[in-house]
C-alpha positions in Angstrom: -79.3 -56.7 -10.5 -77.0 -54.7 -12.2 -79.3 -51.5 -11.3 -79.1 -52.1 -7.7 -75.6 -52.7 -7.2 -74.2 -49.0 -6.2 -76.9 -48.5 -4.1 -75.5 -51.8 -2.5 -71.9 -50.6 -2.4 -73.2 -47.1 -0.9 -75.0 -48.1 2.0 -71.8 -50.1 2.9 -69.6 -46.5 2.9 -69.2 -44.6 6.3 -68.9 -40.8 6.6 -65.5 -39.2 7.4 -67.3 -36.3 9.4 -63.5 -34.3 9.4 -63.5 -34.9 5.5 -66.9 -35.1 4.4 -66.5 -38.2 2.1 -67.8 -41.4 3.0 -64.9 -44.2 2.9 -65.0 -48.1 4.3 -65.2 -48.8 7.9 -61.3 -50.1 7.6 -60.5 -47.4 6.1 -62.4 -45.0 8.4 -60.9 -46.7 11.5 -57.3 -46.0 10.0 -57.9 -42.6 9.6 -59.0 -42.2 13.3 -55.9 -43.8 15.0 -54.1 -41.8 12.7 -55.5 -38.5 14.1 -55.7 -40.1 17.9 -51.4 -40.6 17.3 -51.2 -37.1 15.9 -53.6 -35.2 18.8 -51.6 -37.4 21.5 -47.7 -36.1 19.5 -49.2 -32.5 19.6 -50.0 -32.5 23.1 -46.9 -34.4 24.3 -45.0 -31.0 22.1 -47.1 -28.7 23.8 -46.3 -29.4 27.1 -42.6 -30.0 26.0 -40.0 -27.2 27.3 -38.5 -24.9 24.7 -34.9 -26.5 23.7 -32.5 -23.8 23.4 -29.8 -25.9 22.1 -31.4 -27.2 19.1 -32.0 -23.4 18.0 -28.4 -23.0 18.9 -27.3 -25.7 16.5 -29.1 -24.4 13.6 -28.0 -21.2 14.0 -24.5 -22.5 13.7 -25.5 -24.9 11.0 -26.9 -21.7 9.0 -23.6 -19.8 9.4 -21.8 -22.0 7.8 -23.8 -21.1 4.6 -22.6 -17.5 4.8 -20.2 -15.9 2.9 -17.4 -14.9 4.4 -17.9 -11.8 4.2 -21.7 -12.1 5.6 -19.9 -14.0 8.3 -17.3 -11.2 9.4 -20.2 -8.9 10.0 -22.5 -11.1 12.2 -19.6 -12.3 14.1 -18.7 -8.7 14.5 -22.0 -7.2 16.0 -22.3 -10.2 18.2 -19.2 -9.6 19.8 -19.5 -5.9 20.1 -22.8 -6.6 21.9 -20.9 -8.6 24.5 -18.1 -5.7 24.4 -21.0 -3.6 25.2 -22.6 -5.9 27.7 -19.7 -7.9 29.2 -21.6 -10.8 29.8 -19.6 -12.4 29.3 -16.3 -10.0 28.1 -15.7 -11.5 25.4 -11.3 -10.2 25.6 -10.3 -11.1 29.4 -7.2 -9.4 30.7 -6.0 -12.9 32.2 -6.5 -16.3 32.1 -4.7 -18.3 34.1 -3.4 -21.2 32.8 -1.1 -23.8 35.0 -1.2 -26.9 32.9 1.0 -27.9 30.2 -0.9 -29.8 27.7 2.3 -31.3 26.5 2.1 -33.9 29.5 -0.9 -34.5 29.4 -0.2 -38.6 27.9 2.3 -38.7 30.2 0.5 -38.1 33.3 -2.8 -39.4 32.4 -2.4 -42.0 29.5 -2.9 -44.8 32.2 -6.5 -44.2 32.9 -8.9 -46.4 31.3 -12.1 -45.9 29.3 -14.8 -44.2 31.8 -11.9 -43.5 35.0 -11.0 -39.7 35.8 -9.1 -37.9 37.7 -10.7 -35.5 39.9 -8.4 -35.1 42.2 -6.1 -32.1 40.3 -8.1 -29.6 38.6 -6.6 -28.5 35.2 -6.6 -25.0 33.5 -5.6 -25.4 29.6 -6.2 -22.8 26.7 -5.9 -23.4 23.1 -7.9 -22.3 19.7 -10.9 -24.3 19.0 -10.5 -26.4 15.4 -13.6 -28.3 15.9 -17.2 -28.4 17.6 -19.2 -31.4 17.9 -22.8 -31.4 19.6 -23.9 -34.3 20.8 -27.8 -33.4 21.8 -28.7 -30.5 24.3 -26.2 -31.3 27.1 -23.1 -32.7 25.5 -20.4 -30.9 23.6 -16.9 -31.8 22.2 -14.2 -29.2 21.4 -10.9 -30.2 19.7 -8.5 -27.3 20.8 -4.8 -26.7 20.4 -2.7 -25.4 22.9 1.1 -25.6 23.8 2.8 -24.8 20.5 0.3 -27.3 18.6 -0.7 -30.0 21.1 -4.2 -31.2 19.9 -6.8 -32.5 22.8 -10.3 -32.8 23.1 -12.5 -31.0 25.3 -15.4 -32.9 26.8 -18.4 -30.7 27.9 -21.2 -31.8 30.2 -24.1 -30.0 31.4 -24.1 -31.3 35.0 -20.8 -30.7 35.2 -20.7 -26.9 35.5 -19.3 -26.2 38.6 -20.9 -24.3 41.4 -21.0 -20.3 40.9 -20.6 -20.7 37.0 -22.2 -19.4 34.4 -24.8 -21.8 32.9 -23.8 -24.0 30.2 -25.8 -22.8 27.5 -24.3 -19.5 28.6 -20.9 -20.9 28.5 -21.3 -21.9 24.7 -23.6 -20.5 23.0 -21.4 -17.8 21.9 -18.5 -19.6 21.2 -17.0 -20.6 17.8 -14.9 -22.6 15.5 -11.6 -20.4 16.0 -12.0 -19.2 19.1 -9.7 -18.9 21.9 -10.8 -20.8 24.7 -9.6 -21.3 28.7 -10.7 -24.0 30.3 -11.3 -25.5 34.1 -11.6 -28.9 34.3 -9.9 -32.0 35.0 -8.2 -34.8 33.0 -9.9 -38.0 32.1 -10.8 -40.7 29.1 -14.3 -41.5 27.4 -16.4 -44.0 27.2 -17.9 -44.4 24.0 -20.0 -47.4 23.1 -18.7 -47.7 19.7 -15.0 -47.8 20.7 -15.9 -50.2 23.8 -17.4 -52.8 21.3 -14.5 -52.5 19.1 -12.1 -53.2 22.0 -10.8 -49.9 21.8 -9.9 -47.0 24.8 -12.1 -43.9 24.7 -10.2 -41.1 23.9 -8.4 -38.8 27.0 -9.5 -35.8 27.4 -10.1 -33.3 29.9 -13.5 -32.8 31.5 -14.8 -29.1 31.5 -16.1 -27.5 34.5 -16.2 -24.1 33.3 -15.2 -23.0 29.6 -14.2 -19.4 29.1 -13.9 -17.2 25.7 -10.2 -15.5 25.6 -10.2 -14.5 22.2 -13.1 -14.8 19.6 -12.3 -15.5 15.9 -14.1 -13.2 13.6 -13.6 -14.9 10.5 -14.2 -18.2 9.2 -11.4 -20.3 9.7 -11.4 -22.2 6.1 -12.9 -25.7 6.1 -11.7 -28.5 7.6 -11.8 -30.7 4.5 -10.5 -28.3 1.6 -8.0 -26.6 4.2 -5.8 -23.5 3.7 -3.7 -24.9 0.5 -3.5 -20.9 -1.5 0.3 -21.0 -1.7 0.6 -16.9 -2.0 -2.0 -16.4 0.4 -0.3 -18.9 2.9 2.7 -16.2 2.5 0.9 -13.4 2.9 -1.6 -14.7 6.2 1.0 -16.3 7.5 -0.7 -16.4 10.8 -3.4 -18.0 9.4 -1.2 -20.7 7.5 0.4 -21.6 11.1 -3.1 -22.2 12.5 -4.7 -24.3 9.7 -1.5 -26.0 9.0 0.7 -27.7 11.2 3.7 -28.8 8.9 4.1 -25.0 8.6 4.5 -24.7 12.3 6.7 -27.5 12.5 9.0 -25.9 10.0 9.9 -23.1 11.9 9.9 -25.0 15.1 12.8 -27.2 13.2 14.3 -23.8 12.3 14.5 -23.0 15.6 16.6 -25.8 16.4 19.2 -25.4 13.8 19.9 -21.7 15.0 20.0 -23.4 18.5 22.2 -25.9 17.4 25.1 -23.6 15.9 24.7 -21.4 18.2 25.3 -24.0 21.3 28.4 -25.0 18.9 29.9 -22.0 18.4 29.3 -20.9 22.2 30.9 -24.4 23.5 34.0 -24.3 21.1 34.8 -20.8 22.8 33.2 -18.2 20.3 31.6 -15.3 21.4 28.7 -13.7 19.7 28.4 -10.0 19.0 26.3 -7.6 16.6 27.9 -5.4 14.3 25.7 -3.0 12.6 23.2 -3.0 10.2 23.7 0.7 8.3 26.7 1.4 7.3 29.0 4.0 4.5 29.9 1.3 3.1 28.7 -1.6 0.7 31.3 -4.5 1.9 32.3 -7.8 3.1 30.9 -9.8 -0.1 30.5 -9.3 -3.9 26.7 -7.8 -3.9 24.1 -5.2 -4.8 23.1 -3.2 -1.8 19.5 -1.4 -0.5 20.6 2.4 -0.3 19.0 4.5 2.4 19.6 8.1 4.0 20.2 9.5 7.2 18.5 12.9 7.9 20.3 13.8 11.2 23.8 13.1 9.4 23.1 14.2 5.7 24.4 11.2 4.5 24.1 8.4 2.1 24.5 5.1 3.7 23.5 0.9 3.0 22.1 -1.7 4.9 24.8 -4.3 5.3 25.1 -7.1 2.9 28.0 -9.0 4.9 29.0 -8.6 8.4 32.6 -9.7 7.5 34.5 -6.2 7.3 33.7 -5.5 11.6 34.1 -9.1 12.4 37.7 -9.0 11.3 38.1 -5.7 12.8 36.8 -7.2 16.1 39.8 -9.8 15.5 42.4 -7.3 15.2 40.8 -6.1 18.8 42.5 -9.0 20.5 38.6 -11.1 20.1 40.0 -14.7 19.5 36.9 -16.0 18.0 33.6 -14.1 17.4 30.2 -15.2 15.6 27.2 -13.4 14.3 23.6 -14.7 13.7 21.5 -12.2 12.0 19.8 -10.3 9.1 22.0 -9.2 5.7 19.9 -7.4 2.6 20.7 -7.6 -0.6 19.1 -5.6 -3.8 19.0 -8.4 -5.7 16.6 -11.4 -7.9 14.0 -13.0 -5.7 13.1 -16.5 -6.9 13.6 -20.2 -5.2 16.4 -20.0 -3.4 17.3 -16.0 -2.6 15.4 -13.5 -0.6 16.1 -9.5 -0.6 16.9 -10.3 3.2 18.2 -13.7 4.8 19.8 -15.2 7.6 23.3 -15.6 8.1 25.9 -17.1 10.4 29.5 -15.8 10.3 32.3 -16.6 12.6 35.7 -15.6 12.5 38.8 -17.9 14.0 42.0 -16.2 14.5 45.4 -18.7 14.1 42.9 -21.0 11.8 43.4 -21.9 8.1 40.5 -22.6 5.6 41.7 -26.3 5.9 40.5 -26.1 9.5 37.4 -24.6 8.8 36.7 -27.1 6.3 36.9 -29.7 9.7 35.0 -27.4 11.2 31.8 -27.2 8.9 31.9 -30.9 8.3 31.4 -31.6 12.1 29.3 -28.7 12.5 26.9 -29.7 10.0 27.0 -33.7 10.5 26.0 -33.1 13.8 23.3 -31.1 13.3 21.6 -33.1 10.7 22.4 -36.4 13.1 21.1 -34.5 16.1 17.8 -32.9 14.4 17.0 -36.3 12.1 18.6 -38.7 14.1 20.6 -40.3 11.0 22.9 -38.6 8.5 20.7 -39.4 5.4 17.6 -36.6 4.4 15.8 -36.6 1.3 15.4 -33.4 -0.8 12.3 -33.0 -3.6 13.1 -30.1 -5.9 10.5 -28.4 -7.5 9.9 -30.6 -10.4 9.2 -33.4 -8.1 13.0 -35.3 -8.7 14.2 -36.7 -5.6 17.9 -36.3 -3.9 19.1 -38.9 -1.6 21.8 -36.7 0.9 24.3 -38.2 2.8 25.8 -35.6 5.5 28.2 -37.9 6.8 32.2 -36.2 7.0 34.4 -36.5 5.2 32.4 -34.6 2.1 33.8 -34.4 -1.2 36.4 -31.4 -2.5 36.6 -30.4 -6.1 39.2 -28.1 -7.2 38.0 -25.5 -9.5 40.5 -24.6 -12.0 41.4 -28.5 -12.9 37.4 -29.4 -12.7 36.6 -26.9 -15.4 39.4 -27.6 -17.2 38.4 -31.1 -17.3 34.7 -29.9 -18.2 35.4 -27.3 -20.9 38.7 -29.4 -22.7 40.9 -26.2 -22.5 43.7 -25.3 -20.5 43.2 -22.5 -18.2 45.6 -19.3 -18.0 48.0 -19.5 -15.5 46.6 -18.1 -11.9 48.7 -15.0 -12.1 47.2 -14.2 -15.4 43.1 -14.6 -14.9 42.9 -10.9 -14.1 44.5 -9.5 -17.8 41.7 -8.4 -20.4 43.6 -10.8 -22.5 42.2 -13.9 -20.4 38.7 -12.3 -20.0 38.6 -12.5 -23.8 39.5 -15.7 -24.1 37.5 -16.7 -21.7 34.4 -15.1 -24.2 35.3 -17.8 -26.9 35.4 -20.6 -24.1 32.2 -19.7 -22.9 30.9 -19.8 -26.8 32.1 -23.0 -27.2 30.6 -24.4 -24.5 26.8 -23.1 -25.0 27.2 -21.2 -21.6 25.6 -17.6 -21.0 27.0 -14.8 -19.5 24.9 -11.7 -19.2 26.4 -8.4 -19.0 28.6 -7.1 -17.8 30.9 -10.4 -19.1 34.0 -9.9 -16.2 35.8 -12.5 -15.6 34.8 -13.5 -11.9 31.3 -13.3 -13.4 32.3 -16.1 -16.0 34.0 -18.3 -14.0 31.5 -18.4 -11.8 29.1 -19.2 -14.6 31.2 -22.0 -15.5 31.5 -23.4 -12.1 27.7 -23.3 -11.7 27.1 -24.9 -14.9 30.0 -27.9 -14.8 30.9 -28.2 -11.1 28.3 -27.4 -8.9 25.4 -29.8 -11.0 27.3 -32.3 -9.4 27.1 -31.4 -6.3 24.3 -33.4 -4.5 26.0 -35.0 -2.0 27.6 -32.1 0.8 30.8 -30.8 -1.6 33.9 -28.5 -1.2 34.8 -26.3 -4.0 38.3 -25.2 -3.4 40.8 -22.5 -4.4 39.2 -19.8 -6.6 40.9 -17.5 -8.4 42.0 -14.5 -6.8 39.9 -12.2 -8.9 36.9 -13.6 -7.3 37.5 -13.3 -3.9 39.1 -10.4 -3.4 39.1 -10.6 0.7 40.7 -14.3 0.9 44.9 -14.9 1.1 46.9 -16.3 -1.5 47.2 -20.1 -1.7 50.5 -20.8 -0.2 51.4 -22.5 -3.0 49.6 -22.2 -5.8 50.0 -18.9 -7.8 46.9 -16.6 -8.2 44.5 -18.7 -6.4 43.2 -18.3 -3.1 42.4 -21.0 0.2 38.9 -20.5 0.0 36.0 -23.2 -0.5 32.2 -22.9 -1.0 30.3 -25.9 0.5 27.3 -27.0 -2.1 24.6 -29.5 -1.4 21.6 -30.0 -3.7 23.2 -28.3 -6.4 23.3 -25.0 -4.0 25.5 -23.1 -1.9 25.2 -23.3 1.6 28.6 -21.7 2.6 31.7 -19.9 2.1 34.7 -19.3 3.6 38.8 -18.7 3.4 41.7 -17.9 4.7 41.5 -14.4 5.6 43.8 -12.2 3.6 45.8 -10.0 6.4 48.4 -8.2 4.3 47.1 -4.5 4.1 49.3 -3.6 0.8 47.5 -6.7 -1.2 44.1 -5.8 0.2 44.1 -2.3 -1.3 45.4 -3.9 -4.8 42.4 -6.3 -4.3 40.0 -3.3 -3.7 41.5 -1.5 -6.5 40.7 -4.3 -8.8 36.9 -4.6 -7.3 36.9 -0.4 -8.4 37.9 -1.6 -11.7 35.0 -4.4 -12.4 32.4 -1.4 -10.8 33.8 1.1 -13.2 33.0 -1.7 -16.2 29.6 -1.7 -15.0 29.6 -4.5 -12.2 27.3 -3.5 -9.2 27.9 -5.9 -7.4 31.8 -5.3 -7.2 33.3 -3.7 -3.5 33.9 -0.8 -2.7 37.5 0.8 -1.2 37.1 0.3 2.6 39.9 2.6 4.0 38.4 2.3 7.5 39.0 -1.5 7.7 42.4 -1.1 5.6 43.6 1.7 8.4 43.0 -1.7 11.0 44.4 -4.1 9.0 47.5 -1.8 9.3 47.8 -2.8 13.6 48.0 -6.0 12.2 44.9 -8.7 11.7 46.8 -12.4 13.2 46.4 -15.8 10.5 42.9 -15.9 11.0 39.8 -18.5 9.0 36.6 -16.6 8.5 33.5 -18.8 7.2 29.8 -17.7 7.1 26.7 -20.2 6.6 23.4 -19.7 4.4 20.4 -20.3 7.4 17.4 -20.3 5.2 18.7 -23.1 3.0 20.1 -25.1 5.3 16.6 -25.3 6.9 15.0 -25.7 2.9 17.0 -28.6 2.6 16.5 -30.3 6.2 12.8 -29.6 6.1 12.5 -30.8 2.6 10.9 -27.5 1.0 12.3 -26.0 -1.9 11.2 -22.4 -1.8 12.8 -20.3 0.5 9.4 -18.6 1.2 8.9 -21.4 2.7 11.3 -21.3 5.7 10.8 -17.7 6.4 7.8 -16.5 8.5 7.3 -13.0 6.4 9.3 -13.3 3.2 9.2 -10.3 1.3 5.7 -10.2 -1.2 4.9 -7.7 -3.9 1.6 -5.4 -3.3 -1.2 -7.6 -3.4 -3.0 -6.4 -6.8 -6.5 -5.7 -7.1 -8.9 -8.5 -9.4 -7.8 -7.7 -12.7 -9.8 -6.6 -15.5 -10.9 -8.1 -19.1 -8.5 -7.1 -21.6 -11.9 -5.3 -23.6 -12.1 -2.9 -20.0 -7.8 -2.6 -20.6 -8.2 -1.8 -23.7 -10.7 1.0 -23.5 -8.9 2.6 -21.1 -6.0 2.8 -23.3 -3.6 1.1 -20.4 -1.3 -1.9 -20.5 -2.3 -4.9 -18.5 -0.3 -5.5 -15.8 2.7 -7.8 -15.1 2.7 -10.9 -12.8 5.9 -11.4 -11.3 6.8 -15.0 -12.2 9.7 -16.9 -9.9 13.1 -17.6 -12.2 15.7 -20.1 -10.9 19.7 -18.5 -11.6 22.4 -21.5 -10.8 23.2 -20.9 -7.8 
């Protein structure tokens, strides 16, 4: 039995005649239907027609996989091909668009999931931030348009209206980043998910025609990771505004708080004028200033650090009151909180007092931080993440200097009349040893008073806070205190531990100014460069007589740090002032062969103030 069994089992096989082998009738039978399902899918392919957007998909899938520079260079031949062709062209001279997306919830949030509105036909543009396929006929474009308004863009094939280009035509050349217009009209989806949920469909508007503007040539970074390189973000700053909005939104805020002063100023009867830019002459303020030349004249000149010298002139020209907003420069440390150029407000008040002004920046401010916020409380993060709670509600506080630092260092100060002698700058060496506070050189004493003040007085300073009546030796273009002997009626308003303005009764009395300049030519000539210089044109109109006038002058860019909650001033400026870019640098072993030193990275310090 056991000889004949395999010839048993063998004349129960069946030949496979695509394999050869010979295999069980069950099994046999599977392996037909098999091949009867696979002839039937290969016909049904066959006679399929080709599908242009699934190659159009994977194209776009594989681009993604580029680098960015293999990217650049695609993107680049493609759209010189159109240049070439102009079909489409891919830069159009116009495009016009007549709809703001802006209203777009206000005039069409009341249609329902699946409802349109055919009746007006929209034309938007925006860059494209996102595109969705959803099979061969269906696309979705997230654009933003309008300073920042975010919509979506719903594309349909059968919706490409008469005399159009075809929709694969339409979009197979557009990309992520891309500048679109688009003809449509507004309505909301339907989308089964949302429906079952209970939920609207998103509103949209429904494309008729979709036109490239403006093609993107480089990848826009990715959604996910986004655009966080903080230099970079300075340096492509066009790029930061389109991959982040906060950025955008920072100098949109900005814009209102130079609207808002502005509107102030122009409604309590000030005028605004522009004074210039170069001039022969370093002054207005206690800085270092950019030197330049002028050919034409043979002549050294500066770019203005203060407007404040003209201004006053301007008052002794029969102007009442008069503002400037603009650009000073300043060769000083970049870090935090200082630029080499900034924005300024200054306004001068004739038959005002510094007391006045002090009313004046109180409701100035107050309202603008209750106009932009709509409350007088903001919160400020520094950068080591501690957190200020800020109340900008009037009154603020006032700190007298003399008596605060007296209180702070345990010493009794000189009297006022005696802060300028070489006597008090000595002692003021010892007090500044005893204390643990640094000077650097040169040690004058404006310099260490203000050191003092910025280590004991203005640390406090959180909350919005007047310091009041300096010495005269550190503001040499401020009047005497009526009644207090060597001091002046000037303040400095501090908030966050930082200056955001200054101002003073304006010294008037020709005779005094010239002993003031004389004294700043005295601190130069012991090696302060950031002392005045001798101004005989605006003594000569101080002589027709300046009236009692208040001059004050306001810090933009921090303001706007600390209502916008940023605490780098590169922050609040569109193009703040980078060093050159440096090239990838090399191993110490390739520095060191070449006999070089490696190179220095500029790192960010923080002064007091």
């Amino acid at each position: 039995m056991a000889d004949q069994a395999p010839t048993e089992q063998v004349a129960n096989l069946h030949l496979d005649e695509v394999t050869g082998e010979r295999v069980s009738k069950s099994e046999l039978k599977k392996r037909q239907k098999q091949r009867e399902r696979d002839a039937k899918k290969q016909e049904k392919a066959a006679a399929a027609p080709p599908k242009p957007a699934a190659k159009k998909t994977s194209t776009e899938a594989d681009e993604k996989e580029l680098t960015p520079n293999q990217y650049f260079e695609i993107r680049s031949r493609a759209i010189t091909k159109l240049i070439e062709t102009k079909d489409p062209y891919p830069y159009p001279h116009k495009f016009h668009r007549d709809y703001d997306l802006n209203n777009l919830v206000k005039e069409y949030g009341h249609l329902k999931s699946g409802e349109h509105d055919k009746s007006r036909t929209l034309s938007v543009a925006g860059r494209i931030y996102n595109k969705r396929a959803s099979g061969n006929k269906l696309l979705f474009y997230d654009i933003r348009g309008n300073n920042g308004v975010k919509v979506q863009i719903m594309c349909q094939a059968q919706e490409v209206r008469e005399g159009a280009p075809s929709f694969e035509k339409q979009h197979d050349h557009i990309r992520r980043g891309d500048i679109i217009g688009v003809v449509g009209y507004a309505g909301r989806t339907a989308p089964k998910t949302k429906l079952e949920k209970g939920e609207e469909g998103e509103l949209s508007v429904f494309a008729t025609e979709v036109i490239l503007l403006s093609p993107c040539l480089h990848q826009l970074p990715d959604e996910y990771y986004g655009f966080k390189d903080q230099e970079q973000r300075y340096r492509k700053r066009y790029l930061d505004l389109i991959m982040n909005p906060k950025t955008a939104q920072t100098y949109r805020t900005r814009t209102k708080i130079i609207k808002y002063i502005r509107s102030y100023l122009d409604n309590a009867g000030f005028e605004e004028v522009e004074t210039p830019i170069l001039n022969q002459i370093a002054g207005g303020a206690t800085a270092k200033p950019f030197e330049s030349h002028l050919n034409d004249y043979n002549m050294d000149v500066f770019l203005r650090i203060a407007p404040e010298l003209p201004l006053k002139m301007l008052i002794v020209g029969e102007y009442d009151k008069v503002y400037e907003i603009g650009r000073l420069f300043r060769n000083e440390g970049a870090d935090l909180t200082h630029n080499p150029e900034f924005t300024t407000c200054e306004f001068y008040e004739a038959y005002a007092d510094f007391n006045d002004l002090m009313h004046r920046t109180e409701e100035l401010v107050s309202g603008l931080v209750k106009q932009l916020t709509g409350s007088y409380v903001t919160t400020f993060t520094t950068q080591h993440g501690e957190t200020y709670t800020v109340n900008w509600e009037a009154p603020w506080r006032r700190v007298e200097m003399i008596p605060a630092l007296e209180e702070a260092t345990g010493e009794k100060f000189p009297p006022g009349d005696q802060l300028h002698t070489d006597e008090t700058r000595e002692w003021l060496k010892g007090v500044m040893k005893k204390v643990n506070v640094v000077c650097p050189e040169p040690q004058t004493t404006a310099r260490m008073l203000d050191r003092l003040t910025g280590e004991f007085i203005e640390e406090t300073a959180v909350n919005p806070t007047f310091i009041t009546e300096h010495p005269k030796i550190m503001s040499p273009l401020a009047k005497d205190h009526r009644s207090k002997v060597g001091l002046t009626e000037r303040f400095e308003a501090f908030v966050c531990k930082k200056e955001i303005a200054n101002a003073y009764t304006e010294l008037n009395q020709p005779f005094e100014q010239r002993l003031r300049f004389e004294e700043q030519a005295r601190q130069k000539a012991q090696g302060d460069d950031e002392a005045q210089m001798i101004d005989e044109t605006f003594l000569n109109a101080l002589e027709y007589g300046l009236p009692p006038t208040a001059g004050w002058g306001l810090g933009i860019d921090r303001l706007v740090m600390f209502l916008t909650n940023n605490y780098s001033i590169k922050e609040v400026l569109l193009f703040p002032f980078m060093n050159p870019e440096q090239k990838k640098e090399k191993l110490p072993a390739e520095i060191e062969a070449e006999g070089a030193e490696a190179p220095q990275v500029h790192v960010e310090g923080i002064p007091h103030k």
